[in-house]
C-alpha positions as a Markdown table, in Angstrom:
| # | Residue | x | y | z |
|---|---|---|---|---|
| 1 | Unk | -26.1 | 9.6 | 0.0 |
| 2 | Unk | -22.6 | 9.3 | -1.4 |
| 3 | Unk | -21.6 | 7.2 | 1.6 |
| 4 | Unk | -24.3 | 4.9 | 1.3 |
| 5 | Unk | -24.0 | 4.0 | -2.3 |
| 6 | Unk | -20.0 | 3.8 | -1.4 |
| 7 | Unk | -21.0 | 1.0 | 1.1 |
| 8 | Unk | -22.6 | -1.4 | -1.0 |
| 9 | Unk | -20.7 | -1.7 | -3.7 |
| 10 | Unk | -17.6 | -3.8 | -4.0 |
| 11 | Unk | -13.8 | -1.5 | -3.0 |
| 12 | Unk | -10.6 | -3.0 | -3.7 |
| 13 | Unk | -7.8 | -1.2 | -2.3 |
| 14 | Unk | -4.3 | -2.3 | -3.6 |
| 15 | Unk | -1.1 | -0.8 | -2.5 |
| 16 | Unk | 1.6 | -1.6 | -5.1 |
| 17 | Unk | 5.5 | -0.9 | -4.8 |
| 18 | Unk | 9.0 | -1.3 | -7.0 |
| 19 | Unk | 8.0 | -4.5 | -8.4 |
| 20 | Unk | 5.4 | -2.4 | -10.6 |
| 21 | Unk | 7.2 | 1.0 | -10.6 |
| 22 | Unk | 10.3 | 0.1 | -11.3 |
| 23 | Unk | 9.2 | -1.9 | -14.4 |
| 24 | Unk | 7.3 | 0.0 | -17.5 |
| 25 | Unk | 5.7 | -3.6 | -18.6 |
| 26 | Unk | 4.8 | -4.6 | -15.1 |
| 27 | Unk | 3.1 | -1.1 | -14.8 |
| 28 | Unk | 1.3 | -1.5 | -17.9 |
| 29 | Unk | 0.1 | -4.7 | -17.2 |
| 30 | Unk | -1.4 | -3.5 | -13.7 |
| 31 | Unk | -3.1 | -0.9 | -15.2 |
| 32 | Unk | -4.7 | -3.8 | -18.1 |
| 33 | Unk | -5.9 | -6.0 | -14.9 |
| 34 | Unk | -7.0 | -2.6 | -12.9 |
| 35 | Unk | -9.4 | -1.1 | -16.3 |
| 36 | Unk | -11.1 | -4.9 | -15.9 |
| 37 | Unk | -11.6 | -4.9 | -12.9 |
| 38 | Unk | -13.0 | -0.9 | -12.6 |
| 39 | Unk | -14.8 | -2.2 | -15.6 |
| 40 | Unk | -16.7 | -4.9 | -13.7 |
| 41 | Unk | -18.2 | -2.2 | -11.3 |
| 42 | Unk | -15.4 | -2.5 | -8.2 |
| 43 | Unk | -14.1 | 0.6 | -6.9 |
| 44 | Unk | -10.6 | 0.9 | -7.1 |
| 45 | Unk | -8.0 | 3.1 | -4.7 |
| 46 | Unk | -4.4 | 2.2 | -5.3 |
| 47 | Unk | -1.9 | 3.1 | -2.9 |
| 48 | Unk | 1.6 | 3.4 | -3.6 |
| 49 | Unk | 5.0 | 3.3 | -2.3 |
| 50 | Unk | 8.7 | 3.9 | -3.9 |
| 51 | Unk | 11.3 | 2.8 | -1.7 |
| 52 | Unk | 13.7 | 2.1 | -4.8 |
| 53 | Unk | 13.2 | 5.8 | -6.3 |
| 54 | Unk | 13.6 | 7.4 | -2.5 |
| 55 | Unk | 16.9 | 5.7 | -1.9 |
| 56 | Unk | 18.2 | 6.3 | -5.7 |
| 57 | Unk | 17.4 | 10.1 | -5.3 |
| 58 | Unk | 19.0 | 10.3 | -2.1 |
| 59 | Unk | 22.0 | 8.5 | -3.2 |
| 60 | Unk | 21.9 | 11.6 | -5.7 |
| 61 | Unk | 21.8 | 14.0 | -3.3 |
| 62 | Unk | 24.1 | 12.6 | -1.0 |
| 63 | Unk | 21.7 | 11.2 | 1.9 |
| 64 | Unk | 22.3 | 7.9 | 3.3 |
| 65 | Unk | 19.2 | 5.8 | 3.5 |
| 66 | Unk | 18.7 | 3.7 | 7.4 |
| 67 | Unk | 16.2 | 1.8 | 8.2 |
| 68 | Unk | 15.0 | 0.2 | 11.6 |
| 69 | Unk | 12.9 | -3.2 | 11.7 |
| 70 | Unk | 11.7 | -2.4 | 7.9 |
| 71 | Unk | 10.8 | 1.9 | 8.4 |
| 72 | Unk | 12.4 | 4.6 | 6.5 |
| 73 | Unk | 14.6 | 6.8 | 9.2 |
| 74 | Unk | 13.7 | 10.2 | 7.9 |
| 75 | Unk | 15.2 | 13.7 | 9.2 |
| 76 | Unk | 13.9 | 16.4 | 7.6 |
| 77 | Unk | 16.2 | 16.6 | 4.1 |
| 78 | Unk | 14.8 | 12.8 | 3.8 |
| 79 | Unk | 11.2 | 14.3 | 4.2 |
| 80 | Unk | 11.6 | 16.5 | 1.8 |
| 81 | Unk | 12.6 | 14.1 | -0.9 |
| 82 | Unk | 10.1 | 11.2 | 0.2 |
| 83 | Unk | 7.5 | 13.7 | -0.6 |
| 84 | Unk | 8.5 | 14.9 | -3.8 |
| 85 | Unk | 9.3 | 11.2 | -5.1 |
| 86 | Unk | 6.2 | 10.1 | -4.0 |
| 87 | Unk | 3.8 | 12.7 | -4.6 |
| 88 | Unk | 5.1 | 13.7 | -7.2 |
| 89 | Unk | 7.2 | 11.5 | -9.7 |
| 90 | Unk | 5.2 | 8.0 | -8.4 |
| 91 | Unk | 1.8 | 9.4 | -8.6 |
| 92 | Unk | 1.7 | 11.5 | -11.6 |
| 93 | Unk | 3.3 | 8.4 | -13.4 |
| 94 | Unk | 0.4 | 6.2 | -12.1 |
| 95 | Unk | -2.3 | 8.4 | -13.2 |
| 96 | Unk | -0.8 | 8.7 | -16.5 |
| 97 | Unk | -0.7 | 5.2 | -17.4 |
| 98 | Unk | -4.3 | 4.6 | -16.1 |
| 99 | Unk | -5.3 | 8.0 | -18.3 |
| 100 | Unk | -3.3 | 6.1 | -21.2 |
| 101 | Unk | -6.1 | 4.0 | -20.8 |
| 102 | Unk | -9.3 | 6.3 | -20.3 |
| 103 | Unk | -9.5 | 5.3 | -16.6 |
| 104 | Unk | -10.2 | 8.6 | -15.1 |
| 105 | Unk | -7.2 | 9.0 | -12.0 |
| 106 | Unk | -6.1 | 11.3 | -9.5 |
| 107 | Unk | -2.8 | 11.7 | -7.6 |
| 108 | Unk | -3.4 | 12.8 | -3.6 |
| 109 | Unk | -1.6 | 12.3 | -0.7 |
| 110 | Unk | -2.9 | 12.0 | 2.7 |
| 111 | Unk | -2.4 | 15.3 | 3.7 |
| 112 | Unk | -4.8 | 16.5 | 0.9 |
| 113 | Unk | -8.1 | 17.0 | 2.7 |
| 114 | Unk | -6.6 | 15.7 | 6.0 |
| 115 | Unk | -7.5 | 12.4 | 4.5 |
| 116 | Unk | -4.9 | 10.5 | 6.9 |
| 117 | Unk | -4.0 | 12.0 | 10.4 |
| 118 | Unk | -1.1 | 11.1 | 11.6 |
| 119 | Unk | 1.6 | 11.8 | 15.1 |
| 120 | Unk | 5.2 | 11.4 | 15.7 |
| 121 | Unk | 6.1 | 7.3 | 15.5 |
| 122 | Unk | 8.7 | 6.0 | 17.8 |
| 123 | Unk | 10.3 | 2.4 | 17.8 |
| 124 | Unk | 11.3 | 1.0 | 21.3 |
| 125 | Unk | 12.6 | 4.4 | 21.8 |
| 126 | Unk | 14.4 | 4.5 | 18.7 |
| 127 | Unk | 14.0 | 8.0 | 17.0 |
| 128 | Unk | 12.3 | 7.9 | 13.6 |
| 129 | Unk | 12.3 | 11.4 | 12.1 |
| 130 | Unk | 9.0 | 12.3 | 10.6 |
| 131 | Unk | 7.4 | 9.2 | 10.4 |
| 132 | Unk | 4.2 | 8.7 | 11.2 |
| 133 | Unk | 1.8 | 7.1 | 13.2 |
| 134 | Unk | -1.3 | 6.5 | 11.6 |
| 135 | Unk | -4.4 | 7.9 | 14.3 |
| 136 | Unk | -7.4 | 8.7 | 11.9 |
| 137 | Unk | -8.5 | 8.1 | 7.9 |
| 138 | Unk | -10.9 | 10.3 | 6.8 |
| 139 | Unk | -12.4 | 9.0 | 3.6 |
| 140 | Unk | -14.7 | 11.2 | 2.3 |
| 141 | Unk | -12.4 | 12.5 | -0.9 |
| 142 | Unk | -12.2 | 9.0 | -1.5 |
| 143 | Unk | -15.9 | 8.4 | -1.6 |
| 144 | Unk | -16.5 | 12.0 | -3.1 |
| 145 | Unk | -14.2 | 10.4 | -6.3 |
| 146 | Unk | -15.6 | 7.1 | -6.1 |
| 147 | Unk | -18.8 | 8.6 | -6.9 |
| 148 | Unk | -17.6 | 10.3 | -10.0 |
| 149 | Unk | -15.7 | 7.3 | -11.3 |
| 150 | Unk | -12.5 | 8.4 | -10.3 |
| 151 | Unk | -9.5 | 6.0 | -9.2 |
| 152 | Unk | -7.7 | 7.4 | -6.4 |
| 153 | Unk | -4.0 | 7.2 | -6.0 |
| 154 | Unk | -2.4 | 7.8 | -2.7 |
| 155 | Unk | 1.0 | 8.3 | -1.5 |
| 156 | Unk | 1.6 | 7.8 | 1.8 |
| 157 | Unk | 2.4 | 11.2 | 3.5 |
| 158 | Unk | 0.3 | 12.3 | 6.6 |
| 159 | Unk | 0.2 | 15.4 | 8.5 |
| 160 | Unk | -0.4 | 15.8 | 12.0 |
| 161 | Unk | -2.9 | 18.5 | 13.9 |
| 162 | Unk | -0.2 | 21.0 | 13.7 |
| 163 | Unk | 0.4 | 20.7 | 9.9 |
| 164 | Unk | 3.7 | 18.5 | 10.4 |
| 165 | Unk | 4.4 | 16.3 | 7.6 |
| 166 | Unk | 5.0 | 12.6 | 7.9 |
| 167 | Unk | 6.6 | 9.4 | 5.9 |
| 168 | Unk | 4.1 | 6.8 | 6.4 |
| 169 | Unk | 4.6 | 3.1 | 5.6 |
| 170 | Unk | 2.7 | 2.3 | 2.6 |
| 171 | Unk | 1.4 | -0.8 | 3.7 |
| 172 | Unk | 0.3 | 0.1 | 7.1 |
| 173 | Unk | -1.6 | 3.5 | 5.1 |
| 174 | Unk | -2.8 | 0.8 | 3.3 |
| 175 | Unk | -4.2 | -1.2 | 5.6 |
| 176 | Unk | -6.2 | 1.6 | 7.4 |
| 177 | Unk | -7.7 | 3.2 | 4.4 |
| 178 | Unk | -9.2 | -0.1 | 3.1 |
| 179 | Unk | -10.5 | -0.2 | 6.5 |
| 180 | Unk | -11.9 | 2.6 | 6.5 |
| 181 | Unk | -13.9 | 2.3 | 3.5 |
| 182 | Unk | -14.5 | -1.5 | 4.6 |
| 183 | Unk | -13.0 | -2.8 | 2.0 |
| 184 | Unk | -13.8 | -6.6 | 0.5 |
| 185 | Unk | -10.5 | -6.6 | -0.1 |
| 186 | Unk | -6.8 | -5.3 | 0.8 |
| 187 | Unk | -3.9 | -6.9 | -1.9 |
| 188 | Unk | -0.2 | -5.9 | -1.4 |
| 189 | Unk | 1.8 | -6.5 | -4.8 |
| 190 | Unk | 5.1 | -7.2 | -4.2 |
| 191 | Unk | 8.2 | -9.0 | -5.9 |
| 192 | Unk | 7.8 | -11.9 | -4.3 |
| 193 | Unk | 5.3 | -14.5 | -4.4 |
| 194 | Unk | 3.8 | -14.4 | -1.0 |
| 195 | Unk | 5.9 | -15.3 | 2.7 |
| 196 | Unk | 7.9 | -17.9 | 2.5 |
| 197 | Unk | 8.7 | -20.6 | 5.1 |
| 198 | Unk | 12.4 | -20.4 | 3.7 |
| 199 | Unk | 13.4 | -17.4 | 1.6 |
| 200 | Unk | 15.8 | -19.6 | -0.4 |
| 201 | Unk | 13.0 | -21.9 | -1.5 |
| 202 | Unk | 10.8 | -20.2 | -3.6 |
| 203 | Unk | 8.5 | -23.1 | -3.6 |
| 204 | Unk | 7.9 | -22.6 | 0.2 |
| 205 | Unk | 5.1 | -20.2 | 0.0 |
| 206 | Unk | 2.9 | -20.0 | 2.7 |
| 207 | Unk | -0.6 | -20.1 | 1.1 |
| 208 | Unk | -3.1 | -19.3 | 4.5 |
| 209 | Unk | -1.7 | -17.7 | 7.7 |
| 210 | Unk | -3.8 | -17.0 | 10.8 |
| 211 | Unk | -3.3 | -14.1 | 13.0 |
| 212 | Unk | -1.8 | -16.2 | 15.8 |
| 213 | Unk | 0.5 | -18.0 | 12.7 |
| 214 | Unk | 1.9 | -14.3 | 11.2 |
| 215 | Unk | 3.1 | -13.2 | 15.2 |
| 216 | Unk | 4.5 | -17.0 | 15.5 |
| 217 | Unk | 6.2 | -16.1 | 11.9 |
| 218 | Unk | 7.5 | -12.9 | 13.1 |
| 219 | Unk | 8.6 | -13.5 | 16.5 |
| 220 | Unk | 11.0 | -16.6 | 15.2 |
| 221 | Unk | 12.6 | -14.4 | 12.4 |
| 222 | Unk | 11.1 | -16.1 | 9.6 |
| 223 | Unk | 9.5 | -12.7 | 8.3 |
| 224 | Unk | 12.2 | -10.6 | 8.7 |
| 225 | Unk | 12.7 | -6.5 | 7.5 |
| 226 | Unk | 10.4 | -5.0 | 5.9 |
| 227 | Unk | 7.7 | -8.1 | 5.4 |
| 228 | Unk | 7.3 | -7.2 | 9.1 |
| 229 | Unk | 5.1 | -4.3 | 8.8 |
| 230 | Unk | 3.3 | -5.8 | 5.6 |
| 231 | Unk | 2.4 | -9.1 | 7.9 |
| 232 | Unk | 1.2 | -6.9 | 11.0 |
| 233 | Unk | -0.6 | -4.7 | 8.8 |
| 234 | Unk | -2.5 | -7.3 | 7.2 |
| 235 | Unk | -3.5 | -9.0 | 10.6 |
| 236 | Unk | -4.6 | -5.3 | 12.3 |
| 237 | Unk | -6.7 | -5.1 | 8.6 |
| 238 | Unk | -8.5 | -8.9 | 9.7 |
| 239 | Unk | -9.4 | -7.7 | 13.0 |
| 240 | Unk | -11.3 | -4.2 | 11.5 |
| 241 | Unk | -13.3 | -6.5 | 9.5 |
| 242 | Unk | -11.9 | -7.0 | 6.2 |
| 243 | Unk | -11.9 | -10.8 | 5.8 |
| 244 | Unk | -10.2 | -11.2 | 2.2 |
| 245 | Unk | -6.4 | -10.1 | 2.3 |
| 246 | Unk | -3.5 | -11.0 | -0.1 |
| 247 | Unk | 0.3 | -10.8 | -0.6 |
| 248 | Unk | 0.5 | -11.7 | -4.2 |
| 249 | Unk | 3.5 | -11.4 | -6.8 |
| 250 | Unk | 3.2 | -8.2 | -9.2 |
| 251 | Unk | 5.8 | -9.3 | -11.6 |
| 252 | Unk | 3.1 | -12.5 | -12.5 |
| 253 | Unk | 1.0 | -11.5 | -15.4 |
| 254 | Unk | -2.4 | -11.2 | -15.1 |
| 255 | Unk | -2.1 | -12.1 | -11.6 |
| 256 | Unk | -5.0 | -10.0 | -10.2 |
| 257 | Unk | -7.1 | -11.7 | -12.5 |
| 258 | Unk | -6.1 | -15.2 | -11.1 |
| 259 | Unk | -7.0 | -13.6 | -8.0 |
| 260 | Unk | -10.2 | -12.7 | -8.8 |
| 261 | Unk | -11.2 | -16.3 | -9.8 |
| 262 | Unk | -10.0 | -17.6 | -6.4 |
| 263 | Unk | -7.2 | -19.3 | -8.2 |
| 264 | Unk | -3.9 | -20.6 | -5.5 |
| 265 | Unk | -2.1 | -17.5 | -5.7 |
| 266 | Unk | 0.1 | -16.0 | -3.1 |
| 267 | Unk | -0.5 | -15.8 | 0.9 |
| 268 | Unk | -3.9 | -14.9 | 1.8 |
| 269 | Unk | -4.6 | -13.8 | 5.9 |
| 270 | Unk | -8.1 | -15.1 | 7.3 |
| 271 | Unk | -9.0 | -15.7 | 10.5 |
């Protein structure tokens, strides 16, 4: 029953990063365009990253960030504070503000129900750490809160059949959990305005790429770092079905509202 009513109404699932969290008026001003749009009847599940507030905390302690093509390298000590920034500190403040503003909110992560399943990620035989692999969503807390008007916020940590915790890259999390709830649309907020042709000219925004475009993009090292994973993510979410996809600029007020009323904004992914 739950599922069924789930599936015909409208969910939106927006991951948002430092360009909201590091900023207290950005943050407010998501929540502002998030209570219209939960108001209108869409259901809303917000994932979140914090790559700013990992690396400032373990500059703290001592911990060298590395990355390798855009993923967090993370040994165990890095686990340990990836999980307690982002399940804790970057979730509890998200719920707050949305609370702030009588949206009812609640702060899992993907281990919490087994909700995202995860194994060991390697790149080209580069070891990661405890990253993870994304392998199965299972979105029936989401649906459960959904169903009580409840906005979920996730942080990306998985767990794998043995109980191992992993980082996940927000964006790919993401891209599978608005696929798993087919979603009518996945938006990543960033702090930029969308991919750019030339990063030095901020009026070279691409405003439609294709899937066959976004590999062409990546393989001549025009998205470059960690726009690679966001790009691939968003054309593995086109192939599962999800035909509206954005890469917008969180910093833009009231951009989720120019969204919504198909204004120019950003780089959208169709097929």
């Amino acid at each position: 029953m739950i599922g069924d009513k789930i599936y015909q109404e409208k969910v939106y699932a927006i991951k948002i990063g430092g360009s909201i969290l590091d900023c207290d008026e950005s943050l407010k001003s998501f929540v502002q365009q998030i209570r219209r749009l939960h108001s209108s009847g869409i259901n809303i599940v917000i994932i979140h990253g914090g790559g700013n507030d990992i690396s400032q905390m373990l500059r703290r302690l001592g911990i060298e960030s590395r990355f390798d093509k855009g993923l967090r390298i993370t040994d165990s000590q890095t686990m340990e504070v990836v999980e307690m920034v982002l399940s804790g500190k970057n979730s509890k403040r998200i719920v707050s503000e949305l609370q702030l503003k009588k949206l009812n909110a609640v702060g899992i992560s993907g281990k919490d129900h087994n909700t995202i399943l995860c194994r060991k990620q390697t790149s080209n035989g580069q070891d990661l750490g405890f990253v993870g692999e994304i392998i199965a969503v299972d979105p029936t807390i989401l649906r459960l809160l959904f169903s009580n008007d409840i906005i979920p916020i996730i942080s990306p940590i998985g767990t794998d059949e043995a109980g191992v915790t992993y980082n996940i890259n927000a964006d790919t999390a993401a891209s599978a959990i608005a696929s798993s709830l087919n979603a009518q649309k996945l938006i990543y907020m960033t702090d930029v305005d969308g991919i750019y042709m030339d990063f030095k000219d901020k009026n070279s925004v691409i405003p439609r790429i294709t899937p066959a475009y976004g590999n062409s993009l990546i393989n001549g090292g025009i998205v470059s770092d960690g726009m690679i994973p966001k790009v691939k993510n968003c054309i593995e979410a086109l192939y599962s079905g999800i035909n509206s996809i954005h890469i917008i600029n969180g910093k833009v007020s009231n951009i989720l509202d120019k969204l919504e009323l198909n204004a120019p904004v950003g780089t959208t992914f169709h097929l």
